[in-house]
Structure formats: structure tokens, C-alpha cells
C-alpha positions as CSV (number, residue, x, y, z in Angstrom):
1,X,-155.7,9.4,5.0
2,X,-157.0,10.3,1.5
3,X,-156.2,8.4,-1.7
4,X,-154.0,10.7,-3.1
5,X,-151.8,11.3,-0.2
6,X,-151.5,6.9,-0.1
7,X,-149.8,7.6,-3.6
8,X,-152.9,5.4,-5.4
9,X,-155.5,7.4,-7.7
10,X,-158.9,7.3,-7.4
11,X,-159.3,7.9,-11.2
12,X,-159.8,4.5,-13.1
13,X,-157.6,4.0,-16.3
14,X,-159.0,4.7,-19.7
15,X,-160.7,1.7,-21.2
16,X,-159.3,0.3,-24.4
17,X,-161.5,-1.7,-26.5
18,X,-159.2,-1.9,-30.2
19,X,-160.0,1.2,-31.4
20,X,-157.5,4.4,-31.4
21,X,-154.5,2.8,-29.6
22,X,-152.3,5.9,-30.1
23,X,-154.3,7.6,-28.1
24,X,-155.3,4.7,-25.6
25,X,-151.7,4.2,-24.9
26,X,-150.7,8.1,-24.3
27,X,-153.8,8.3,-21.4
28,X,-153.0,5.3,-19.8
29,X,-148.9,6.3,-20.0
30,X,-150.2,9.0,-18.0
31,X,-152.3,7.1,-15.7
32,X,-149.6,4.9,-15.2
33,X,-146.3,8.1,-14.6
34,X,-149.3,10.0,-12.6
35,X,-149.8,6.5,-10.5
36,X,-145.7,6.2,-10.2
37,X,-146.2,3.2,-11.7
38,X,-144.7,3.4,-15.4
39,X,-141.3,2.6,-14.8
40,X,-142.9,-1.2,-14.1
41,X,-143.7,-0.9,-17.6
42,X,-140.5,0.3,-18.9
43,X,-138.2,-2.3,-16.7
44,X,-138.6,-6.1,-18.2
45,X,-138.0,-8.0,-14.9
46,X,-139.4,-11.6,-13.3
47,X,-141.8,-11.6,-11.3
48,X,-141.8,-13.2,-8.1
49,X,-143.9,-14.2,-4.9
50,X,-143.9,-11.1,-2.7
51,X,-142.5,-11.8,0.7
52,X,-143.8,-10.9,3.6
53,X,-142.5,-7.4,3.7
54,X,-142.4,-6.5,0.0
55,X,-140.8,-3.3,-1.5
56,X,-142.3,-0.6,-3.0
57,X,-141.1,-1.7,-6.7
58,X,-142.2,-5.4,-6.0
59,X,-145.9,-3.5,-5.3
60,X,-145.6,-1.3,-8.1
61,X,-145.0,-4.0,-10.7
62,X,-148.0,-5.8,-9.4
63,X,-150.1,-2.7,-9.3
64,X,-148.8,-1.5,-13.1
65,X,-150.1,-5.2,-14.2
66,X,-153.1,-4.6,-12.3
67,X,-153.7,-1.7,-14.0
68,X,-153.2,-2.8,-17.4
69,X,-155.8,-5.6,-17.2
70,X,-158.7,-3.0,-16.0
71,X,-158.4,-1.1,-18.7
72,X,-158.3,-3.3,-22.0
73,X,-161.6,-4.9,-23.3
74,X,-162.6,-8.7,-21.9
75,X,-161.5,-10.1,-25.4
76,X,-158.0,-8.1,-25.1
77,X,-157.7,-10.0,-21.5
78,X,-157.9,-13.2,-22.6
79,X,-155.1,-12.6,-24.6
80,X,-152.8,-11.0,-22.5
81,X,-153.4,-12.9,-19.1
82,X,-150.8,-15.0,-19.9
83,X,-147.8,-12.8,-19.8
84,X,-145.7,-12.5,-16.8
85,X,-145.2,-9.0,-16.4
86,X,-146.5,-5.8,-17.4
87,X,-143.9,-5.1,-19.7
88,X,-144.8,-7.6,-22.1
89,X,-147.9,-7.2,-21.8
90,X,-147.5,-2.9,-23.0
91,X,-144.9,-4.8,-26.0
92,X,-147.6,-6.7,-26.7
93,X,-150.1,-4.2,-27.3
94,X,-148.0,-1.9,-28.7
95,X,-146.9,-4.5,-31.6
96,X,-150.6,-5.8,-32.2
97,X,-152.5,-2.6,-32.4
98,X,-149.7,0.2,-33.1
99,X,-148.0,-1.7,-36.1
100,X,-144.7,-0.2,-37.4
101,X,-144.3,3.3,-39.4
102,X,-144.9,1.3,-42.8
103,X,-148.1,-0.2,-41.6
104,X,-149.4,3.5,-40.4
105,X,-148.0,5.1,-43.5
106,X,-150.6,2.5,-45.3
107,X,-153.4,3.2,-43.1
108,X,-153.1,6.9,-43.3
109,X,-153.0,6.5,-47.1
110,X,-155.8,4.3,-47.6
111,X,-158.0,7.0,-44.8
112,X,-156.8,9.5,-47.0
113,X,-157.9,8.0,-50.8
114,X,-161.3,7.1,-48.7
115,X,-161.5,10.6,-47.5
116,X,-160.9,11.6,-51.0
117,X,-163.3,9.6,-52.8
118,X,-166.0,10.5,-49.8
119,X,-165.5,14.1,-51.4
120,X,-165.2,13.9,-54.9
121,X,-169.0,12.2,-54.6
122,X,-170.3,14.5,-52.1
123,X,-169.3,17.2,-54.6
């Protein structure tokens, strides 16, 4: 039986390392829906020992986690380890490196005025 028809992708998750979150976090939304493993993220739940017959969503919360730690930077690990669940771990990210629309309104501003000023002294 191949990978694919198991329901688990061969593909690795993209690699974040700080830089362009935005875009970080729309690949691995689609690693994670293409894995049918997103709604782990979505769902805020406690996570338990698996028994000894687990269910698929007790799997796919572990595999979503999983997931999530291969594909942030070693110094982005150490500070997410701690969090139970997959969802807070996503929050987490998504709060540290996203910011709110005030913070990205500033950083698009200041890019801009440095794109500006790049200009006027190449001209």
C-alpha cells in the first residue's frame, strides 16, 4: 500500500525559520487540509494518552502536532514544546509573528518609506 492511499503524505511540511509567516502559514494550512489534519488545528481540545485502540481524531491531533514541530526552526521549538496541543501552538505563532492589522499597517508603511527613499537616491 502506497503513502497516499494510507491517507499520510510523503511531502515534508514547509520549513519556517521567522521570516514571511503569511506565507509559511498558508503552505503549511495546506499541508495540514491536504494531510486531513487541519481541523486538529482549528478544534482547541486536551490531549490525552491514546488507548490502546485510538480513533482516527485522537491520531490526527497527534500527527497535526507532529507536524507543526517539523517544520518551525530549532529556536521556534524550544518555544513552542511546551504547549499541549496543536492549537495553541498555530495561536501561538500566529500572535508572535503575524501581529494584528495595526502592527502590519506599520510594517507595510515603514517598507514603503524605505522603498521610497531606496528610489529617490537611486535616482
Amino acid at each position: 500500500m502506497e503513502a497516499s492511499e494510507r491517507g499520510f503524505s510523503s511531502t515534508l511540511p514547509p520549513m519556517f525559520d521567522e521570516e514571511n509567516y503569511q506565507a509559511w502559514a498558508v503552505k503549511m494550512n495546506a499541508f495540514l487540509e491536504g494531510s486531513d489534519l487541519w481541523e486538529a488545528v482549528e478544534e482547541d481540545y486536551e490531549v490525552a494518552p491514546l488507548p490502546d485502540n485510538p480513533t482516527i481524531n485522537q491520531i490526527r491531533r497527534r500527527k497535526a502536532k507532529s507536524c507543526i514541530y517539523v517544520a518551525v526552526s530549532s529556536s521556534i521549538f524550544n518555544r513552542i514544546m511546551k504547549f499541549p496541543t496543536a492549537k495553541a501552538i498555530w495561536d501561538l505563532l500566529k500572535i508572535e509573528y503575524e501581529g494584528d492589522k495595526k502592527i502590519r499597517g506599520m510594517k507595510a508603511l515603514n517598507l514603503m518609506r524605505e522603498f521610497e527613499s531606496l528610489r529617490k537616491d537611486t535616482v
